[in-house]
Biopython code that builds the backbone (N, CA, C, O; Angstrom):
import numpy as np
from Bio.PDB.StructureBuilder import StructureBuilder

atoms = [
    (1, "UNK", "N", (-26.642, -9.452, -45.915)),
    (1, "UNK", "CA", (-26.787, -10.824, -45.471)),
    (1, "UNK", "C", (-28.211, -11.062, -45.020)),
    (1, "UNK", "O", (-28.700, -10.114, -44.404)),
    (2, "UNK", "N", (-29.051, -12.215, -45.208)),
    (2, "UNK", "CA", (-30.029, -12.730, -45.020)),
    (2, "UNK", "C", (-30.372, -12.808, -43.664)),
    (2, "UNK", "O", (-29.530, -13.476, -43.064)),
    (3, "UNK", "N", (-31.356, -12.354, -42.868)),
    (3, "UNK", "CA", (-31.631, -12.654, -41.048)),
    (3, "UNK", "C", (-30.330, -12.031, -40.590)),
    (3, "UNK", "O", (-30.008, -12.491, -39.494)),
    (4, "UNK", "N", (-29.374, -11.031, -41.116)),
    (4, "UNK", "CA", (-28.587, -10.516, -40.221)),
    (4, "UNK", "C", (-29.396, -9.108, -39.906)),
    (4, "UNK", "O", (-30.030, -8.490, -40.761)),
    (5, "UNK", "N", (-29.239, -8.661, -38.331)),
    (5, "UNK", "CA", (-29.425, -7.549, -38.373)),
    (5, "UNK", "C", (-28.409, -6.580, -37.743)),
    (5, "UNK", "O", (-27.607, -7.107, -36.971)),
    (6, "UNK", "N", (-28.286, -5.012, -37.975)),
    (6, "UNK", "CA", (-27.443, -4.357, -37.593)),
    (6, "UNK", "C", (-27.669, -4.216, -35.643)),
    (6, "UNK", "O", (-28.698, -3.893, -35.051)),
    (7, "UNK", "N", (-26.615, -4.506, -35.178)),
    (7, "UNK", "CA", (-26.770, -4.687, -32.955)),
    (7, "UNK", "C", (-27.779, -3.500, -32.880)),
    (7, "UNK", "O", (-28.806, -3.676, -32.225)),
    (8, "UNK", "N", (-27.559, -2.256, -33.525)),
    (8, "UNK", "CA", (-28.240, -1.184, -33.309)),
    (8, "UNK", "C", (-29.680, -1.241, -33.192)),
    (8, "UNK", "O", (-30.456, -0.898, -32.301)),
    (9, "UNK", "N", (-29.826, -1.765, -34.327)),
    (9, "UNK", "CA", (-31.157, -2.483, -34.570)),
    (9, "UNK", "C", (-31.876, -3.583, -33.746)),
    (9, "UNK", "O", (-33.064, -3.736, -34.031)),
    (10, "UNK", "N", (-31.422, -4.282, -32.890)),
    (10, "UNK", "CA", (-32.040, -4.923, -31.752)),
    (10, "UNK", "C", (-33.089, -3.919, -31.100)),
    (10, "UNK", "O", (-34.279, -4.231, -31.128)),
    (11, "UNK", "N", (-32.727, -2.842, -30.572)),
    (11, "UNK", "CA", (-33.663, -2.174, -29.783)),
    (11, "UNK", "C", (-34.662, -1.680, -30.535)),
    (11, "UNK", "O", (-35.617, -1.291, -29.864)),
    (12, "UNK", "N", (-34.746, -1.587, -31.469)),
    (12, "UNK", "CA", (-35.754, -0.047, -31.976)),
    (12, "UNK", "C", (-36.848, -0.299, -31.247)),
    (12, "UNK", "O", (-37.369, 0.641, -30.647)),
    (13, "UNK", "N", (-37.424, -1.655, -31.154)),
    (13, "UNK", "CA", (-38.976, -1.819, -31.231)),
    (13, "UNK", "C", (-39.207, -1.363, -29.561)),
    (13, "UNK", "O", (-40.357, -1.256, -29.134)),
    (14, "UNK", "N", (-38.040, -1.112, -28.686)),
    (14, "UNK", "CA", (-38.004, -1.466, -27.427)),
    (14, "UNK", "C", (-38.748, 0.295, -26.838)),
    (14, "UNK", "O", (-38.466, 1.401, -27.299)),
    (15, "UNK", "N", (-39.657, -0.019, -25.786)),
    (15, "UNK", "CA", (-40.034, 1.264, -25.326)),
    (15, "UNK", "C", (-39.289, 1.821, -24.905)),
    (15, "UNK", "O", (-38.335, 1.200, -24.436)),
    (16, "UNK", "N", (-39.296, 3.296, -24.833)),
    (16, "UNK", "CA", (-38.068, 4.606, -24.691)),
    (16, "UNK", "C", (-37.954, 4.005, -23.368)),
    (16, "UNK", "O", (-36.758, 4.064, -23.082)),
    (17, "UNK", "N", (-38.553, 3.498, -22.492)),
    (17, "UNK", "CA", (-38.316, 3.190, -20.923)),
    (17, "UNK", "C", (-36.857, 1.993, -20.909)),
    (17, "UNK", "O", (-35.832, 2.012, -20.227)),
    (18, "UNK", "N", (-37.243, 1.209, -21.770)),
    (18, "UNK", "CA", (-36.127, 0.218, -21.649)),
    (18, "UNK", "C", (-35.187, 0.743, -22.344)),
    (18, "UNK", "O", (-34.122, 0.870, -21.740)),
    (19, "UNK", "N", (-35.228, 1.198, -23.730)),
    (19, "UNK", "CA", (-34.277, 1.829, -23.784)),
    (19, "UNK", "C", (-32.987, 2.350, -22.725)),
    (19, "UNK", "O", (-31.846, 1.927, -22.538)),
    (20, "UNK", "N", (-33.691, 3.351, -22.213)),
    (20, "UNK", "CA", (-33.208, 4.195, -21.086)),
    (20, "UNK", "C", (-33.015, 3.401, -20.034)),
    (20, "UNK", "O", (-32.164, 3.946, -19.331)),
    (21, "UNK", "N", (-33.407, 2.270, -19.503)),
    (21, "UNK", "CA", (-32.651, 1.805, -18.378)),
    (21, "UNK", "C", (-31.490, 0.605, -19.032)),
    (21, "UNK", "O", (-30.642, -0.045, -18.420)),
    (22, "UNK", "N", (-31.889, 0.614, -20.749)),
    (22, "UNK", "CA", (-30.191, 0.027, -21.232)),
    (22, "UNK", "C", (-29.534, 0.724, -21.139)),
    (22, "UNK", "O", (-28.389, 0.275, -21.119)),
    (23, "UNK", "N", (-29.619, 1.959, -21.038)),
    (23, "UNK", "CA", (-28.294, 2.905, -21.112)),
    (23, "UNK", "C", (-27.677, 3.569, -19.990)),
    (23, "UNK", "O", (-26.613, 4.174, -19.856)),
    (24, "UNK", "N", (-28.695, 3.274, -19.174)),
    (24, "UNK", "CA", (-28.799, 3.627, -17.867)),
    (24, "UNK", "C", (-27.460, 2.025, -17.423)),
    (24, "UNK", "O", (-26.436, 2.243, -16.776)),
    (25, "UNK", "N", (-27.664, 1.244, -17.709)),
    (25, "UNK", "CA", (-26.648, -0.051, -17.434)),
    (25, "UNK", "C", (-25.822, -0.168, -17.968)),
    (25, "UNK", "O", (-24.917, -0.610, -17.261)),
    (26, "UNK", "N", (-25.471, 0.030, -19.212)),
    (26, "UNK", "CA", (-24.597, 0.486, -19.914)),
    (26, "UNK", "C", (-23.623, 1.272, -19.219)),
    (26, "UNK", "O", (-22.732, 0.689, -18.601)),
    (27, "UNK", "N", (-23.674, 2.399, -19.240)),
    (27, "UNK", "CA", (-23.163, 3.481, -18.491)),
    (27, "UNK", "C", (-22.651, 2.988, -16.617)),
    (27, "UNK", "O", (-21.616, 3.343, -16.054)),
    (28, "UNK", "N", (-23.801, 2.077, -16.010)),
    (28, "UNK", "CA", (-23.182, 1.421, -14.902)),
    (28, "UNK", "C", (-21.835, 0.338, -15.121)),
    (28, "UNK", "O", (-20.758, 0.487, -14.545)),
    (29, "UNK", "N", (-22.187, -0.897, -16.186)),
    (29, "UNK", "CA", (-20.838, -1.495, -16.793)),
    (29, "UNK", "C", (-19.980, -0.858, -16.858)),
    (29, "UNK", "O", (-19.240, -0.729, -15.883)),
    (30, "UNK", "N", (-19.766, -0.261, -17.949)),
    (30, "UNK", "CA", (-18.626, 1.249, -18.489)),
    (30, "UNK", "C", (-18.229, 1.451, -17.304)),
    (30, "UNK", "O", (-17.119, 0.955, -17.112)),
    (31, "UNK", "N", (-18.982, 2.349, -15.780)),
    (31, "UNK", "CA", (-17.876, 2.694, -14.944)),
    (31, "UNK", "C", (-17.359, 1.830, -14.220)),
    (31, "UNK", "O", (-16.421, 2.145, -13.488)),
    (32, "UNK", "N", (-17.852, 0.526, -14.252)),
    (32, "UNK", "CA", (-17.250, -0.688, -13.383)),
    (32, "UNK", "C", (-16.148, -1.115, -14.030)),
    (32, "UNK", "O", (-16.385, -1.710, -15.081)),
    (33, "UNK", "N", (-14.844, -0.977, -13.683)),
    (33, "UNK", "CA", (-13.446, -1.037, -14.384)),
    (33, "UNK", "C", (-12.766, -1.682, -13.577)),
    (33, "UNK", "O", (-13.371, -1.534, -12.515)),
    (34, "UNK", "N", (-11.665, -2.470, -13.343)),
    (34, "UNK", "CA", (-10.633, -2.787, -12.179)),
    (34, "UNK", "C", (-9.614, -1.750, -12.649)),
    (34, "UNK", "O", (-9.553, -1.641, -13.873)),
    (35, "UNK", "N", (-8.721, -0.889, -11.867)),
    (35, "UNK", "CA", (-7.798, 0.126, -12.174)),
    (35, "UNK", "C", (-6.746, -0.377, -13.165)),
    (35, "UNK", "O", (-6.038, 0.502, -13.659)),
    (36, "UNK", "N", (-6.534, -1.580, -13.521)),
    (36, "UNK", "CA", (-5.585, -1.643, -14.492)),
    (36, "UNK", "C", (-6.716, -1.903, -15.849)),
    (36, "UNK", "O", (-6.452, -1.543, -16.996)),
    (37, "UNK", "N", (-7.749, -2.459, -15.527)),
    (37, "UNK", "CA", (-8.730, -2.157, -16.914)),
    (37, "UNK", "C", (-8.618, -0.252, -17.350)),
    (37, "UNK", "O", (-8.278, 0.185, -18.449)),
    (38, "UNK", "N", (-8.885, 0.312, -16.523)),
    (38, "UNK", "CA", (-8.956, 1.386, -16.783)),
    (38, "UNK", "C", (-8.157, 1.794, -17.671)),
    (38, "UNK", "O", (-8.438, 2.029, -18.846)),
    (39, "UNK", "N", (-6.695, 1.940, -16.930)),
    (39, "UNK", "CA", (-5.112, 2.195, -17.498)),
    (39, "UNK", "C", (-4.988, 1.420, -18.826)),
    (39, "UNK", "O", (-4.615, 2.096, -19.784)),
    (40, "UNK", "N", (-5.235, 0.138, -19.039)),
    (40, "UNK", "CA", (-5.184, 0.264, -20.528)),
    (40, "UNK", "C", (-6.301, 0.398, -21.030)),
    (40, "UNK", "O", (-6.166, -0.080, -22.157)),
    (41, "UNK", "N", (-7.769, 0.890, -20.879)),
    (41, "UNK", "CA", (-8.541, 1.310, -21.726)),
    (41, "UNK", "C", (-8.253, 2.728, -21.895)),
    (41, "UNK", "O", (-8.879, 3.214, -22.837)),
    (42, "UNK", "N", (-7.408, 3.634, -21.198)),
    (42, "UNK", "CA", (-6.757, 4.626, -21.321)),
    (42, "UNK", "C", (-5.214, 4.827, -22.721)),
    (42, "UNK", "O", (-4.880, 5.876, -23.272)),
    (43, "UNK", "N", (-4.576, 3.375, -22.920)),
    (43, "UNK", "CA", (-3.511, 2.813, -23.557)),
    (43, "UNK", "C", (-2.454, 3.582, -22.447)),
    (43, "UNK", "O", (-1.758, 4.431, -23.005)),
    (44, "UNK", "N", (-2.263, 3.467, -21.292)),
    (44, "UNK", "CA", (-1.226, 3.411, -20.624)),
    (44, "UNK", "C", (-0.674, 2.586, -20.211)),
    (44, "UNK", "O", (-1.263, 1.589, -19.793)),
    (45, "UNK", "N", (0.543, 2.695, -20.184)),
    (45, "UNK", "CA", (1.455, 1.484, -19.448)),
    (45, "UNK", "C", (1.164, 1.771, -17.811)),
    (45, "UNK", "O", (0.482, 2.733, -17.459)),
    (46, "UNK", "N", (1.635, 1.025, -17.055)),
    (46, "UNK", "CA", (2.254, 1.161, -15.758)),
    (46, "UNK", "C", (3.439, 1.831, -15.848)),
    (46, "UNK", "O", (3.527, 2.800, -15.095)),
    (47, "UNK", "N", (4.493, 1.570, -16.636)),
    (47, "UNK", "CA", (5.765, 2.445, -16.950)),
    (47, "UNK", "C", (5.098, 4.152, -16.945)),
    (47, "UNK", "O", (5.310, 5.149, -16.256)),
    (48, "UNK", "N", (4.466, 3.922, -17.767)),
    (48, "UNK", "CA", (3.965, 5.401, -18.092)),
    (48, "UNK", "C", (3.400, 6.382, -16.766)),
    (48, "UNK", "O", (3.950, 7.418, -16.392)),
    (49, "UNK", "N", (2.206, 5.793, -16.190)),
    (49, "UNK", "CA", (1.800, 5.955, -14.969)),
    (49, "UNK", "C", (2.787, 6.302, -14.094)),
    (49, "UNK", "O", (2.768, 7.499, -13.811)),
    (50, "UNK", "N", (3.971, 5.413, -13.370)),
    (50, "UNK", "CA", (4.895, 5.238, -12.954)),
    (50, "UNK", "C", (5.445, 7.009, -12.775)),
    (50, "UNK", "O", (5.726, 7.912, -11.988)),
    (51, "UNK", "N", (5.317, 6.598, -14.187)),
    (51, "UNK", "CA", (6.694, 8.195, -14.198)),
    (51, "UNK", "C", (6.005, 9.519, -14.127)),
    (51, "UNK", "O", (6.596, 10.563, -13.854)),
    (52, "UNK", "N", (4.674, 9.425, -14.395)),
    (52, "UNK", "CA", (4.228, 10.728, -14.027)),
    (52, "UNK", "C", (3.909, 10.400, -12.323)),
    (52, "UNK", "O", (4.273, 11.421, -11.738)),
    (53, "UNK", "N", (3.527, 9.675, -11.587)),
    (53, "UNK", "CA", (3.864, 9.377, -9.871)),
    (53, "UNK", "C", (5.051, 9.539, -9.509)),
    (53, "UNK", "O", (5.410, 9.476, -8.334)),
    (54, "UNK", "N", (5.872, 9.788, -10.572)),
    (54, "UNK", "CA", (7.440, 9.541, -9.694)),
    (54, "UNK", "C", (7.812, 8.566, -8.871)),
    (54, "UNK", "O", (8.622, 8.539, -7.946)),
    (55, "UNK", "N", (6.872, 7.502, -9.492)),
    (55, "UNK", "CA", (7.123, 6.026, -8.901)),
    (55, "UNK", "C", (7.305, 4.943, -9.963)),
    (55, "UNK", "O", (6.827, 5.058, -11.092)),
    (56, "UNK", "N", (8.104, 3.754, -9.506)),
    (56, "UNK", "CA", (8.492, 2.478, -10.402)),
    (56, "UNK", "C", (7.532, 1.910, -10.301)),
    (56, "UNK", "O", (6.717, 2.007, -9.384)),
    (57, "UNK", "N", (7.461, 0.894, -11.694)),
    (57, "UNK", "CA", (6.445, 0.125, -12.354)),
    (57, "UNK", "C", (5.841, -0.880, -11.234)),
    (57, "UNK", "O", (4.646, -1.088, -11.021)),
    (58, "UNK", "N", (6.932, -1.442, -10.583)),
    (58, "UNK", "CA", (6.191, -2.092, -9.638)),
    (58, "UNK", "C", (5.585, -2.167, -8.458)),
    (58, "UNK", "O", (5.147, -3.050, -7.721)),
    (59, "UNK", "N", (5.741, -0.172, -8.482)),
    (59, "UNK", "CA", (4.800, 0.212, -7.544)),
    (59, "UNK", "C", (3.560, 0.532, -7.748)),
    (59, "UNK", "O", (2.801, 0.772, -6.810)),
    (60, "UNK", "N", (3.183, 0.579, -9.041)),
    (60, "UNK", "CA", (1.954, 0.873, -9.670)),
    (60, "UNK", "C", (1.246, -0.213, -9.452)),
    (60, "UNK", "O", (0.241, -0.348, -8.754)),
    (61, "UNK", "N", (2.042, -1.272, -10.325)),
    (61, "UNK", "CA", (1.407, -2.926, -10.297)),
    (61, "UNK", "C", (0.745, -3.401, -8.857)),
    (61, "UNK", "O", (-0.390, -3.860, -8.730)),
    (62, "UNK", "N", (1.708, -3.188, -7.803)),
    (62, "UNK", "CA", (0.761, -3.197, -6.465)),
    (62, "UNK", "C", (-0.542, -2.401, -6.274)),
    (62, "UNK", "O", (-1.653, -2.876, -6.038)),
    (63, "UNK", "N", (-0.190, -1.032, -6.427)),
    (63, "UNK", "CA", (-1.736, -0.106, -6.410)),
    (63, "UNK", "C", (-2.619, -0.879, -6.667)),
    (63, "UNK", "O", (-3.541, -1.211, -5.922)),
    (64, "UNK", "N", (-2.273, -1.450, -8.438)),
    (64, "UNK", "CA", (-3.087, -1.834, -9.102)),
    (64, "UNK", "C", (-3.683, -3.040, -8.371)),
    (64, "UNK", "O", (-4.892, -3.228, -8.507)),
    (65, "UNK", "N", (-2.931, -3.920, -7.569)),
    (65, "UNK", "CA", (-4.087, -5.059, -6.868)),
    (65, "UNK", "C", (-4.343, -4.932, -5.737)),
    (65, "UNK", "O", (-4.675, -5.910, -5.069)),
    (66, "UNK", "N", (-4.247, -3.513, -5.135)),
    (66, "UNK", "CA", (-4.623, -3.567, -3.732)),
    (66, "UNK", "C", (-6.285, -3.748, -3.748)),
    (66, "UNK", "O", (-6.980, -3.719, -4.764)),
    (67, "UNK", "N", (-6.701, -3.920, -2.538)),
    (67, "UNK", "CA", (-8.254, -3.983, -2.523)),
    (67, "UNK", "C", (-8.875, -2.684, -1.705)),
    (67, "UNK", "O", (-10.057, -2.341, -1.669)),
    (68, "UNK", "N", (-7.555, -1.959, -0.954)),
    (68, "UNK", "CA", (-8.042, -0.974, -0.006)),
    (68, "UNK", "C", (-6.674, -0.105, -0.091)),
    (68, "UNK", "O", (-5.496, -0.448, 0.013)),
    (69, "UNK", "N", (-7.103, 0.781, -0.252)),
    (69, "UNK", "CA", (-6.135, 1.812, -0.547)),
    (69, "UNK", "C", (-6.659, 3.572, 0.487)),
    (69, "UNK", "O", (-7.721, 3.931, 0.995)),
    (70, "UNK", "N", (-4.970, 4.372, 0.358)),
    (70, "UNK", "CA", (-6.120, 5.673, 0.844)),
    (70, "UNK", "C", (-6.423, 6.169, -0.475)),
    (70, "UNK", "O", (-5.857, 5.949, -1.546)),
    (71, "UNK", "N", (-7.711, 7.087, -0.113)),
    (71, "UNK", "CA", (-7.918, 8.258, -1.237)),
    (71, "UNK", "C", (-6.873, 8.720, -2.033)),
    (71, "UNK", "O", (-6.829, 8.402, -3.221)),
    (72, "UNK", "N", (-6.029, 9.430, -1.526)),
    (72, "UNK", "CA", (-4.961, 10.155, -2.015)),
    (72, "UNK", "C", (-4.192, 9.676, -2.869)),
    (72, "UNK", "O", (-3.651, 10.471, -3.638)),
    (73, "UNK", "N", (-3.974, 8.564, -2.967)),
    (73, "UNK", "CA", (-3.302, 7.265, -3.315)),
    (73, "UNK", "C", (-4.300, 7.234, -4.798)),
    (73, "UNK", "O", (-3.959, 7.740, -5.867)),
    (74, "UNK", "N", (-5.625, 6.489, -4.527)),
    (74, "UNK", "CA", (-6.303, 6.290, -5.831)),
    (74, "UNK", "C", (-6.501, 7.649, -6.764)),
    (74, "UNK", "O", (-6.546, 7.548, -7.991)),
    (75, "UNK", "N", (-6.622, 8.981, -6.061)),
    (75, "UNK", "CA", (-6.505, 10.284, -6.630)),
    (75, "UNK", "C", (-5.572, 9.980, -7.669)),
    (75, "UNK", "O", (-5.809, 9.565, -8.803)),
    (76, "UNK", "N", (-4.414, 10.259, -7.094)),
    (76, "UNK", "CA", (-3.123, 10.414, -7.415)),
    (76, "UNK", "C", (-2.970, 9.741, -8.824)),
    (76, "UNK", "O", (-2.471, 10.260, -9.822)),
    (77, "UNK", "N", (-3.476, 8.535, -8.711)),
    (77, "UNK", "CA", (-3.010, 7.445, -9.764)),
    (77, "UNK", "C", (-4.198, 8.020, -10.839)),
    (77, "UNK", "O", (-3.867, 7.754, -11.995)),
    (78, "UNK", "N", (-5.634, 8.816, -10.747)),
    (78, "UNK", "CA", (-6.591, 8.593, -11.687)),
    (78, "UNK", "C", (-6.112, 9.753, -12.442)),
    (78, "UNK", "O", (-6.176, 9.788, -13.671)),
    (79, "UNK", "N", (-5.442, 11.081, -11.451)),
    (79, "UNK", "CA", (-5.087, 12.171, -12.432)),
    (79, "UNK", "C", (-4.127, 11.939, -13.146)),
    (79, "UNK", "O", (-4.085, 12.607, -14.179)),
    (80, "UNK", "N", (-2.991, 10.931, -12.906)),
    (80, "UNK", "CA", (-2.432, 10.569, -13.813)),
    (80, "UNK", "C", (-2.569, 9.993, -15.164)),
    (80, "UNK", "O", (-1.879, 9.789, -16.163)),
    (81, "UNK", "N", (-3.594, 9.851, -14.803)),
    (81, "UNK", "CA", (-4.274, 9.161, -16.139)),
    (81, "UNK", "C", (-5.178, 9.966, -16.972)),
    (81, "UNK", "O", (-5.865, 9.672, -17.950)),
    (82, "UNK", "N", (-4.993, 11.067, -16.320)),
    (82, "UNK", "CA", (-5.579, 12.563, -17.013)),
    (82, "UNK", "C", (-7.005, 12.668, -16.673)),
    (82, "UNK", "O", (-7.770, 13.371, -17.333)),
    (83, "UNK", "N", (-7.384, 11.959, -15.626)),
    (83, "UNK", "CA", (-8.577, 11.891, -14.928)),
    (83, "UNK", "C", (-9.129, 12.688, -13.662)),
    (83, "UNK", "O", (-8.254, 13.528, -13.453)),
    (84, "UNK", "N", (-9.685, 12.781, -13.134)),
    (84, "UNK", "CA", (-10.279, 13.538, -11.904)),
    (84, "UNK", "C", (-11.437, 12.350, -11.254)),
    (84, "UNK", "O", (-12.287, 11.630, -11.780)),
    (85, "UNK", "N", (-10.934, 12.592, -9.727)),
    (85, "UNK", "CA", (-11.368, 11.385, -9.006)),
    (85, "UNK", "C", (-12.715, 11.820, -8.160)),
    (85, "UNK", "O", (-12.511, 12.307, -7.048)),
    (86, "UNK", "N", (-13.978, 11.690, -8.575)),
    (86, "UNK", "CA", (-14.906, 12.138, -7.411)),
    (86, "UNK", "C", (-16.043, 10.984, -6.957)),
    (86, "UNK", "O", (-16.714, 10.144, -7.556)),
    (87, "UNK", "N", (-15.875, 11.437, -5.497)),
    (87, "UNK", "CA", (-16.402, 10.343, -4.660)),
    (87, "UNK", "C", (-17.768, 10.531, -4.456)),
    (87, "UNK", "O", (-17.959, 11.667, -4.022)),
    (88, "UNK", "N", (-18.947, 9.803, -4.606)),
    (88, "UNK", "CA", (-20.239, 10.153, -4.241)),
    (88, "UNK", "C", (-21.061, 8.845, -3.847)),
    (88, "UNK", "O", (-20.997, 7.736, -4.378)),
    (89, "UNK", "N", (-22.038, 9.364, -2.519)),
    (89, "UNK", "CA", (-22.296, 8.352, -1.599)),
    (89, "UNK", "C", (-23.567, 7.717, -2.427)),
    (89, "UNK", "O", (-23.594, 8.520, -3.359)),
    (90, "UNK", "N", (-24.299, 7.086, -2.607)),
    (90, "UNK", "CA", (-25.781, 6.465, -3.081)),
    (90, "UNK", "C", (-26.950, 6.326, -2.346)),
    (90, "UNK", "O", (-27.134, 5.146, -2.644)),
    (91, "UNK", "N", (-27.350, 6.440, -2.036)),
    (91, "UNK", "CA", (-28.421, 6.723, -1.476)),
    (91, "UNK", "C", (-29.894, 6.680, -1.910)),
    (91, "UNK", "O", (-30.098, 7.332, -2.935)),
    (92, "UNK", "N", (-31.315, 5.882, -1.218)),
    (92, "UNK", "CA", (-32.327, 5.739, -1.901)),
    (92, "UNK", "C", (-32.997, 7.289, -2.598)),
    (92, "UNK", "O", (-33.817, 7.358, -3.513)),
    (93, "UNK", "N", (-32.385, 8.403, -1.874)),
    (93, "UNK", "CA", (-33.203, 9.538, -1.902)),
    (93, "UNK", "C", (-32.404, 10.552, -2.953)),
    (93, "UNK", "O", (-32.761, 11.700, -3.220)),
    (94, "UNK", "N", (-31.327, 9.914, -3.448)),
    (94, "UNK", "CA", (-30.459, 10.047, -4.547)),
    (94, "UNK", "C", (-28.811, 10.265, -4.178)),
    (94, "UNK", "O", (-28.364, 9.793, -3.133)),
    (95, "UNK", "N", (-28.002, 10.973, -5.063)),
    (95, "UNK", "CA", (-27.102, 11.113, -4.158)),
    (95, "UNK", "C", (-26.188, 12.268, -4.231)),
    (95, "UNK", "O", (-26.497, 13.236, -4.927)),
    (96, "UNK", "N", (-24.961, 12.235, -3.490)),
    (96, "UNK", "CA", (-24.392, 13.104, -2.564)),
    (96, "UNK", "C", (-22.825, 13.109, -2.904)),
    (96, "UNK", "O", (-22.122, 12.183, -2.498)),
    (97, "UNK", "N", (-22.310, 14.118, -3.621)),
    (97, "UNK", "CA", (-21.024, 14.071, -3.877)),
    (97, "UNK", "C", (-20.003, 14.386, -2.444)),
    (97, "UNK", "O", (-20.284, 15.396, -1.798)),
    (98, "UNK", "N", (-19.134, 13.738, -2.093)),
    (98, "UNK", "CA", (-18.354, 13.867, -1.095)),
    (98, "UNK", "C", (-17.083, 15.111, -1.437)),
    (98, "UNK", "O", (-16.010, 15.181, -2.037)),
    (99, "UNK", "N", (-17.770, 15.773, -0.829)),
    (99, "UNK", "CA", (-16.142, 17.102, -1.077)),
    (99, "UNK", "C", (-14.541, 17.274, -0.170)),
    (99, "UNK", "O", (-13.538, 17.935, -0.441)),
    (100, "UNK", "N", (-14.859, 16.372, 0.962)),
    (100, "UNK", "CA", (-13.911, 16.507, 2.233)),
    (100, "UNK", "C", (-12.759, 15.341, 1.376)),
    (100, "UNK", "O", (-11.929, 15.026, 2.229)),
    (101, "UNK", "N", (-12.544, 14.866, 0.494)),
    (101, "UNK", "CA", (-11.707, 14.415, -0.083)),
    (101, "UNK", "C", (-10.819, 14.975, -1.161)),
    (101, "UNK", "O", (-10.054, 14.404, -1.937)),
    (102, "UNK", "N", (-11.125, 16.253, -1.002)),
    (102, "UNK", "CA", (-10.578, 17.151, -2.084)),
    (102, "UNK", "C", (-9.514, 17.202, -2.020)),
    (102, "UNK", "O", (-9.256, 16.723, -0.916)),
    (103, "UNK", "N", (-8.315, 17.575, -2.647)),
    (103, "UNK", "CA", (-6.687, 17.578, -2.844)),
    (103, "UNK", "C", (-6.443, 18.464, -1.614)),
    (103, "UNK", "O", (-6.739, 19.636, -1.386)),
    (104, "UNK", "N", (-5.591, 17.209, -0.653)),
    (104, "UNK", "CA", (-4.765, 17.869, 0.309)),
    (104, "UNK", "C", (-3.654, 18.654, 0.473)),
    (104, "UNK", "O", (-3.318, 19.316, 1.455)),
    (105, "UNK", "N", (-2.861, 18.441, -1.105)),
    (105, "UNK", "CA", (-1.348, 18.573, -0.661)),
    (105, "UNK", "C", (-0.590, 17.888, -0.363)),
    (105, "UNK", "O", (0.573, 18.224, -0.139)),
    (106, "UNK", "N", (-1.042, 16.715, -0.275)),
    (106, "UNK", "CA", (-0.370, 15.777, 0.681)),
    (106, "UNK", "C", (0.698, 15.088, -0.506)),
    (106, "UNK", "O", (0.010, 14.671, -1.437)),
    (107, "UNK", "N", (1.613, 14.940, -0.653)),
    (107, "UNK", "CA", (2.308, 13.836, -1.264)),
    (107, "UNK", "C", (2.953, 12.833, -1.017)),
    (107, "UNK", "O", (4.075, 12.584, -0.576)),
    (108, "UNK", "N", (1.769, 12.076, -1.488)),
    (108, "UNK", "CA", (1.889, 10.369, -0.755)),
    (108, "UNK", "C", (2.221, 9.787, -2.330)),
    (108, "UNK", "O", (1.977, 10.412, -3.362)),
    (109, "UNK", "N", (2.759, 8.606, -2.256)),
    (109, "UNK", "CA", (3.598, 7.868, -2.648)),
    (109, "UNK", "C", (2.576, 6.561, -2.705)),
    (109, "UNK", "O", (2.322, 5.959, -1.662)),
    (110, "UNK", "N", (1.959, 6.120, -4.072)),
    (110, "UNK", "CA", (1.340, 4.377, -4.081)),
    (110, "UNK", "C", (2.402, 3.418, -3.851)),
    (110, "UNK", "O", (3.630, 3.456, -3.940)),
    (111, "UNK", "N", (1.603, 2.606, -3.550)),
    (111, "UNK", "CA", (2.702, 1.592, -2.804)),
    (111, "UNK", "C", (2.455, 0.542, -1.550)),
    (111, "UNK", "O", (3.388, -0.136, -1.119)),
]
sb = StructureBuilder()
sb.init_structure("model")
sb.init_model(0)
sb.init_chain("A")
sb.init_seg("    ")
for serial, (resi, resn, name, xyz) in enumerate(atoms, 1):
    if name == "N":
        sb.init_residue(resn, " ", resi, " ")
    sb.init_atom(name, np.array(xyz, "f"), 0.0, 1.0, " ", f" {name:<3s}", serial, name[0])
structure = sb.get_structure()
C-alpha cells in the first residue's frame, strides 16, 4: 500500500535513547493492569480463580474491586494465576525489593 508504513517502522529513525525510554514506558503501561485486566489477559475466569482459592466467584469479583486489600489476599489471588507477587519500594536512588511480605502460612480467604 502507498504511504502505509509497517508500526515497527515508526521508530527506526528515533535515537537508541528514545527508543529505550519507549520501552522503558511500554513496559511501565504493560505492568499497569486493574486485577481483573490481568485475569483475563491471563484468559481466566473468576470461576476459575475461584476454585483454585477455594473461594466462589463472587468472592473474587469483590477482590477484584476492592481498592485496599491485605497482602496475603492480593498474593493469594496473583499465584493463582500462576504468578508470583513481589513488592518493591521506588525510590530516587533506585529501588528496594520488600522481603517481610514473604508467604506467611497464613490462610486467608479474599473477600
Amino acid at each position: 500500500m502507498s504511504g502505509h508504513r509497517a508500526f515497527t517502522g515508526l521508530t527506526e529513525n528515533f535515537s537508541s535513547e528514545r527508543r529505550k525510554r519507549i520501552e522503558v514506558r511500554k513496559e511501565e503501561l504493560r505492568a499497569a493492569m486493574l486485577l481483573h485486566e490481568l485475569r483475563q489477559a491471563r484468559a481466566m475466569t473468576q470461576k476459575a480463580v475461584g476454585e483454585v482459592l477455594n473461594v466462589r466467584q463472587p468472592a473474587v469479583s469483590r477482590l477484584e474491586r476492592r481498592t485496599d486489600m491485605y497482602v496475603s489476599n492480593l498474593r493469594s489471588y496473583i499465584e493463582a494465576m500462576g504468578g508470583r507477587l513481589d513488592i518493591v519500594a521506588q525510590f530516587p536512588q533506585g529501588s528496594v525489593v520488600i522481603t517481610n511480605f514473604s508467604d506467611t502460612g497464613e490462610d486467608t480467604k479474599p473477600g
